[in-house]
C-alpha positions in Angstrom: -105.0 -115.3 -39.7 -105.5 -113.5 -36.4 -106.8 -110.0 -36.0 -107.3 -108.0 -32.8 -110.6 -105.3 -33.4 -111.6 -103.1 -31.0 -115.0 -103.1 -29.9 -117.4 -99.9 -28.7 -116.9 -100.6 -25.1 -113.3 -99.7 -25.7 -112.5 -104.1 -25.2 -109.7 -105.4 -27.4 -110.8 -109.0 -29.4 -109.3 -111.6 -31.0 -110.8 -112.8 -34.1 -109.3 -115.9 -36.0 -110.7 -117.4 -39.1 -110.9 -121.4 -38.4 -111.8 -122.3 -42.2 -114.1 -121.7 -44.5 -118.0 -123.4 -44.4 -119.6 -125.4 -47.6 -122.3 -123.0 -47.3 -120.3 -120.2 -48.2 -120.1 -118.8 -44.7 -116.8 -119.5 -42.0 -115.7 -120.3 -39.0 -113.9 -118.3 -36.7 -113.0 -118.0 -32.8 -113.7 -114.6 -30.9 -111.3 -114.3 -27.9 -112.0 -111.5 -25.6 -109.4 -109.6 -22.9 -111.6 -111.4 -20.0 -110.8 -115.1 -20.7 -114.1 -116.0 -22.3 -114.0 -117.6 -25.9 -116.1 -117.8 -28.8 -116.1 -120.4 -31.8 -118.8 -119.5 -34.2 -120.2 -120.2 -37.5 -120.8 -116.9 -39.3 -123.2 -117.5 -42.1 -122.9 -116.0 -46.0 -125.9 -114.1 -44.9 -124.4 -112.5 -41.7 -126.2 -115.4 -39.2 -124.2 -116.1 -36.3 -124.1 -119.4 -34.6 -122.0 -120.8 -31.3 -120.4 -123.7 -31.8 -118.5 -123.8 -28.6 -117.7 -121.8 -25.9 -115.1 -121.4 -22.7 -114.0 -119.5 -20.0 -110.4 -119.7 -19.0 -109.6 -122.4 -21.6 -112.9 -124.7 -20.0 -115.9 -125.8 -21.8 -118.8 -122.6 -20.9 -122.2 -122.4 -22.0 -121.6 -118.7 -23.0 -123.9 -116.8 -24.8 -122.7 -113.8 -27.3 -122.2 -110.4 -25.8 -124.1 -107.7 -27.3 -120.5 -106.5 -28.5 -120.4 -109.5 -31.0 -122.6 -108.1 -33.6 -120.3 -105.3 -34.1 -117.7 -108.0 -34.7 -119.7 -110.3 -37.2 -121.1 -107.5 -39.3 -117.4 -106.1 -40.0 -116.5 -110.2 -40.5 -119.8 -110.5 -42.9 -118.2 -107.6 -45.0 -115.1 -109.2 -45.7 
């Protein structure tokens, strides 16, 4: 299921749930307006890790903008 969230700096994202983790925590990807994409594992405790990440649909070594947390504490409360 895809949902589109808007974040404080007034940017639009994507967020798609992947599937669900043993752990009790999922997997989802983060697509922003810019091109840049996030697959992360978001824990049952609210930690976030990147499993992968591009820019324009190519492998990027991408670290999470400070606009993610917002995103993964309203994922960690569904």
């Amino acid at each position: 299921m895809e949902e589109t969230m808007e974040v404080y700096t007034g940017e639009e994202v994507t967020v798609e749930h992947i599937k669900a983790l043993g752990d009790g925590g999922a997997r989802f990807d983060i697509t922003a307006e810019d091109g840049r994409k996030w697959r992360i594992d978001l824990t049952r405790d609210g930690d976030t890790e990147i499993v992968t990440s591009w820019r324009d649909d190519k492998l990027a070594d991408l670290e999470l903008p400070e606009w993610a947390g917002d995103v993964t504490a309203r994922l960690a409360r569904v």
